[in-house]
N, C-alpha and C positions, 0 to 999 in steps of 0.2 A: 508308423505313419500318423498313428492320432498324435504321437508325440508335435511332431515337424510341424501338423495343423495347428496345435495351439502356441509353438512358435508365432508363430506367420500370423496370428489373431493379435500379437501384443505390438504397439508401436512407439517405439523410440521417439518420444518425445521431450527430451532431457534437452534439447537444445534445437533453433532453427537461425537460418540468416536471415537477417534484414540487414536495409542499410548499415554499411559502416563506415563511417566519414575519415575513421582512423586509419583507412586504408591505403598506404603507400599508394602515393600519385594523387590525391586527391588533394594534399595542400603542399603551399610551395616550398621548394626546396631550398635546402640552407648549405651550404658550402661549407658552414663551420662544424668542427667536428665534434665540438663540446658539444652541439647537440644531439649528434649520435651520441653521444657518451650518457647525455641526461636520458633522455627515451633508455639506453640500455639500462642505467641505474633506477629508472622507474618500474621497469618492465621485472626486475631483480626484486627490489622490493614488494610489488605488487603480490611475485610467488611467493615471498617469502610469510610474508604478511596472510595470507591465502592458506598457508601449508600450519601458520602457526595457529590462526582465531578458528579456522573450517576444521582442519586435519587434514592424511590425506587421503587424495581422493582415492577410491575403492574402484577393485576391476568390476568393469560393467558401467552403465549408468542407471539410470530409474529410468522403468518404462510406467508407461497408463497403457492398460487394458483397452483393448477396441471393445470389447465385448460388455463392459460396464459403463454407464454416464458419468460425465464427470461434470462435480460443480462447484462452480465458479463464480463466487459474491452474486449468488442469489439464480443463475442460471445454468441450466443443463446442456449440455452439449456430448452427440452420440458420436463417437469420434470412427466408426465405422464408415460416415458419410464424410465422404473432401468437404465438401461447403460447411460441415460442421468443424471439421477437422478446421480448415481453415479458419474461423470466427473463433475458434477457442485460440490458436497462435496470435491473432490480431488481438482479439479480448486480452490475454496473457502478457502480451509484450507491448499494449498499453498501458499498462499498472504504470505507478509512478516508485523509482526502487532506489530508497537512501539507505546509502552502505555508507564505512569506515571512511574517512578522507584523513587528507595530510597534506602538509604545508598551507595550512588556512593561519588567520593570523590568532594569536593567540587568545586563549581563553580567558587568560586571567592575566598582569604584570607578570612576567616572565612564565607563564602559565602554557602547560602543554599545547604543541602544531597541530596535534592528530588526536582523534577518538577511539583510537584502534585499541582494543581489549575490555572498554571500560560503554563506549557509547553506545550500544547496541539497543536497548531500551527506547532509548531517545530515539536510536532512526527510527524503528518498528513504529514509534508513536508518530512521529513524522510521515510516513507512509500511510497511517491509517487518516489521518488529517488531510491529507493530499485526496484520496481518492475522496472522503467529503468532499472538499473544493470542488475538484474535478465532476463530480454530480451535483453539485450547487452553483456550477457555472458555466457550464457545459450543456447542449440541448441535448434531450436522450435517444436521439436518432430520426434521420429523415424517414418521409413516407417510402419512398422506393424503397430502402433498405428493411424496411418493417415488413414490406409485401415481400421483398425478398427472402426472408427467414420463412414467414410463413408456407413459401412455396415451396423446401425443402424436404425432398421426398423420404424421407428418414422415417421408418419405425420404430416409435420412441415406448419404452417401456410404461406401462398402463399410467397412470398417475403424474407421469410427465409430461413437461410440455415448454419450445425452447421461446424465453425472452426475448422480446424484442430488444436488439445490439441497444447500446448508448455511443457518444461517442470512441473514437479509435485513434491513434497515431497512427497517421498516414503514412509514414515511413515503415512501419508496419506491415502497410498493404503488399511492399515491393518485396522481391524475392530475391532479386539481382544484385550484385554488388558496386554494377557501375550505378551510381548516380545521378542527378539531374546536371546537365550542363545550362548553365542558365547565361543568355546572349546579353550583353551590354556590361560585365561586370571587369572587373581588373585583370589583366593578363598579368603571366607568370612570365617570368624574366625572360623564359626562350619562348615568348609571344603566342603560346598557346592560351585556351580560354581556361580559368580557373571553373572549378567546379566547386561546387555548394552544397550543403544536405536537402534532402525533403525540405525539412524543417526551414531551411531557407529561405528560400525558394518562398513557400506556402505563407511565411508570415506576411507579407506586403500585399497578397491578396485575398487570405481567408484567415478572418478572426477570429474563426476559435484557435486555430495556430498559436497566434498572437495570445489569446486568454492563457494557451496553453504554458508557451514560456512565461507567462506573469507568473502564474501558479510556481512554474519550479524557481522562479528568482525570489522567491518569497521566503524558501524554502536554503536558499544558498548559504555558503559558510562564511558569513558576514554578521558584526553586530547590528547591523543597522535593519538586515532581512528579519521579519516579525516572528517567522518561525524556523529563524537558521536555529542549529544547533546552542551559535553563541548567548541567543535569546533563552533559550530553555532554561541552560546552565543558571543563565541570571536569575532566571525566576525560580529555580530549585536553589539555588542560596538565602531564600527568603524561608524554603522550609529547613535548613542545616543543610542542605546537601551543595557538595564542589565539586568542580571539574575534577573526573577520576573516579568518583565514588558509584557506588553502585546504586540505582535508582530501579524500585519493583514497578508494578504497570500498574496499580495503583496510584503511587505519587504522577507517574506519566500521564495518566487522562486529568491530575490536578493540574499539572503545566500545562496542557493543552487548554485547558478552560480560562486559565490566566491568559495565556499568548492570546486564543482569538477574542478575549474581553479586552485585551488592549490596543488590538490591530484594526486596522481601517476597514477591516470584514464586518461591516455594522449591521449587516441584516442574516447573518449565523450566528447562533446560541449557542455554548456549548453547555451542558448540563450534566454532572454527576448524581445525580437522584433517581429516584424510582419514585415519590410521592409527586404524582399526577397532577394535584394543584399548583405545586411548587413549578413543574414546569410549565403551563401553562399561563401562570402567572409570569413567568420569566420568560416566556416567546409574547407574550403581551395579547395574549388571545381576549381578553378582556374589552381589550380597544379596537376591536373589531378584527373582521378579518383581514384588512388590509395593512395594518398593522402586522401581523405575524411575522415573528423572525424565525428563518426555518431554524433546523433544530440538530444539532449533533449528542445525540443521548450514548453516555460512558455507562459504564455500569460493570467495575472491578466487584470479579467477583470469586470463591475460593473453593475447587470442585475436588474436594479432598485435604487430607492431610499433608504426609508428606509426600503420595502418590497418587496420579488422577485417579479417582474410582471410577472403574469402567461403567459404571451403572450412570453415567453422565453423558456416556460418548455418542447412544441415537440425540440427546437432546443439542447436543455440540451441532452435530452435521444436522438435523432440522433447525436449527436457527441460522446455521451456513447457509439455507436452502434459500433464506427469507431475501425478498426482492431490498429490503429494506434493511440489511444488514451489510457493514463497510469494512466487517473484519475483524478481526481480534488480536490482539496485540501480549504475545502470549511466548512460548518457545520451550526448550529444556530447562531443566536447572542452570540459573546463572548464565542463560544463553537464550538471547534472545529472537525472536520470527517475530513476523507478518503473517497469522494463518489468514489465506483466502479463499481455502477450497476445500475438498475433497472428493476423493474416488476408493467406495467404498469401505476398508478399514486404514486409509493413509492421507492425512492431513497434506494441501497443497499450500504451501508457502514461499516468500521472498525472505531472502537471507541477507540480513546487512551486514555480517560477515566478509565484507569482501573489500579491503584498502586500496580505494584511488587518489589518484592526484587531486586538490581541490580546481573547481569550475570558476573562471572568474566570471561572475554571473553581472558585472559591467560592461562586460563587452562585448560590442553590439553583436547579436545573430550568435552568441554562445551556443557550443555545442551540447545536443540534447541528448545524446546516445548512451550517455554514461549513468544516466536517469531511468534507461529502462532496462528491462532484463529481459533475455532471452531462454532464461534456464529453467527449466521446470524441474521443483525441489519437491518432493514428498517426505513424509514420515509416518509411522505409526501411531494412531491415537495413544496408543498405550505410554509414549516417551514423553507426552506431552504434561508441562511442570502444571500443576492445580491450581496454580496463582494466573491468573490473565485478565484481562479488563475485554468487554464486549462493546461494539459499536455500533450505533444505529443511527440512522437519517431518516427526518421526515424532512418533506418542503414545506408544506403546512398544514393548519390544523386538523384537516380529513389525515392528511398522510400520516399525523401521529397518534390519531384515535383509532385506525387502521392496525399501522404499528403496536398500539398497546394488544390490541384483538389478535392482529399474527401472532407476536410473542408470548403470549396468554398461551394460547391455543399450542403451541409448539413445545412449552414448559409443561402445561398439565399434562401430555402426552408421553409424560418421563419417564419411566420403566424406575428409577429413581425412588424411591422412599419419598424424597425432600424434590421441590422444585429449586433452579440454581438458582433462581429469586423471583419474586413476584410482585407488581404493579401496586401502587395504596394510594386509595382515593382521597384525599386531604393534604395537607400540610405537615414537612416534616416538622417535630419540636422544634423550637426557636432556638435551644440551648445546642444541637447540631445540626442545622440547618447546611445542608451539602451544596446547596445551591450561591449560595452568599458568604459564606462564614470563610474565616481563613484556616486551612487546614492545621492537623497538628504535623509541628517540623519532624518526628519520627516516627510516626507508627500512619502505615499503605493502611487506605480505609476498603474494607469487604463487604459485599453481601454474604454476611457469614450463613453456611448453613448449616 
């Protein structure tokens, strides 16, 4: 009987619906059979591709615990309670989720379609830049919804306490598979009403919608998008690296920093340092405060040798905990994640592991569903490779002198010997100045410890 009760305590949360716009009946029909034929040879590769970069999949799925909190870039959620339960599925499956693609246009002069085997770094980096944006451009939630969490009658373990939501993908919120049928739009040949996504629908008359697909066409597999994949590449040729090659999360927060120092995102920083004047200097806090440009602080750093040492892993999940931390950019050996959570000793991440078709992010009302995930992926801290680069967001310069204070505080509490790295008051040397200087083309730079 005790057995069956703590069945019954754990909850399947390895997958939920939301919208699916992919859903037969939802766009219009094609009489030609080539198109069966192409969905069928996409759908092939898709597994095929899936069974080769993932492995396969194992009986069972992962569950989360109802009985422990689980957290989630920087907030808790007691999943014993529905209204918690739900806020962690919306929370989850508005993440923003770059996996493998194919048939984008080439990388290089007859240069590889796809990223499958080789780009996984790059997405994970991708993904952790995304959810920046998406909290540097996105408002962090209305008042109703703020009074609403706080109303949540949840007993939350001593020392906890649940964040107020930020924004959500609204498509998200629905549970159903039918759709929005939106009145005035084009009919389908047998003069029925086409139907649309959320995302549709929502862009023409709420703007964060709108901010929302900017954010992911920014992001699309196009040279011309500031932070497609094809941009990255570019700017990892300046340090020796090509399309193919294997790129650590070190040199990845260096292209990041490059990409949004030369995109139109003029009022985000991105910064590889820990010496506090250096950033500061570089958000332009000098010239007042209006001036400030907020702040994407990297900080590759190397938590072991050839194995994580466990004496790392409470300071790991305390710096998950931090309101002000976007994730870590991190994974297995030579296999790369998105860690963005955890529940108790099992890291929660998004896996770009997974080959779809590319998005033509031209055309108009592009669909969004392929951008987010629905799967909830855990792992054990223990699998997790020593090499990862750490992310943090201020907005400004309280949020980053804050930030220096949490992260402080969450490092000195390391059970650890060594903190994974710590904060310096001054100016880094001029002779490697991390903030300005051009990196070296082969050697991932560490907070060594």
């Amino acid at each position: 009987m005790a057995m069956s009760d703590d069945i019954s305590r754990e909850m399947d949360l390895a997958s939920f619906e939301v919208v699916d716009t992919m859903t037969p009946g939802l766009w219009e029909d094609e009489p030609d059979a080539r198109r069966s034929k192409v969905k069928l040879k996409d759908r092939l590769m898709s597994a095929w591709n899936s069974v080769r970069y993932r492995g396969w999949p194992r009986k069972g799925t992962p569950r989360l615990s109802k009985r422990r909190p689980v957290c989630l870039l920087g907030r808790f959620y007691q999943l014993d309670c529905s209204g918690e339960r739900e806020s962690f599925r919306r929370a989850f499956s508005s993440l923003l989720w770059m996996t493998y693609r194919r048939n984008f246009p080439p990388l290089e002069v007859l240069g590889p379609r796809s990223d499958a085997g080789w780009g996984c770094m790059l997405r994970s980096a991708q993904m952790l830049l995304a959810e920046t944006l998406l909290r540097h451009m996105m408002p962090s939630g209305t008042a109703a919804l703020r009074s609403m969490l706080r109303l949540i009658s949840c007993q939350l373990r001593p020392g906890l306490s649940v964040a107020p939501a930020g924004w959500t993908w609204p498509a998200a919120h629905r549970q159903t598979r039918d759709d929005l049928a939106v009145a005035g739009r084009p009919l389908w040949r047998s003069g029925k009403p086409r139907r649309f996504s959320l995302g549709d629908a929502l862009d023409g008359v709420n703007p964060e919608e709108r901010t929302h697909r900017r954010i992911v066409g920014w992001f699309g597999d196009l040279p011309s998008a500031p932070f497609s994949l094809h941009r990255l590449v570019e700017l990892g040729r300046e340090s020796g690296r090509r399309a193919g090659d294997w790129y650590g999360p070190g040199i990845a927060a260096h292209l990041l920093q490059k990409a949004v120092s030369a995109s139109a995102v003029c009022d985000l920083q991105v910064c590889a340092s820990v010496y506090t004047a250096d950033v500061l200097e570089l958000c332009g806090a000098g010239d007042g405060a209006l001036r400030w440009r907020s702040l994407l602080l990297l900080v590759p750093v190397r938590l072991g040798t050839d194995a994580l040492n466990a004496a790392y892993i409470p300071c790991v999940q305390r710096l998950l905990e931090l309101r002000c931390c976007v994730g870590i950019i991190g994974g297995k050996p030579k296999h790369s994640l998105y860690f963005v959570g955890f529940q108790k000793d099992q890291l929660i991440y998004l896996d770009p592991h997974f080959c779809q078709n590319t998005v033509d992010i031209k055309q108009h009302n592009f669909p969004l569903e392929t951008f987010h995930c629905q799967n909830v992926r855990k792992m054990a801290f223990r699998r997790m490779d020593p090499s990862c680069t750490l992310g943090f967001y201020a907005r400004s310069r309280a949020d980053f002198l804050s930030l220096c204070s949490d992260v402080s505080q969450a490092l000195s509490s390391s059970e650890g010997k060594y903190p994974v790295f710590t904060f310096v008051e001054g100016h880094k040397p001029k002779e490697s100045d991390g903030c300005t200087s051009e990196q070296s083309s082969s050697t991932d730079e560490f907070v060594l410890l």
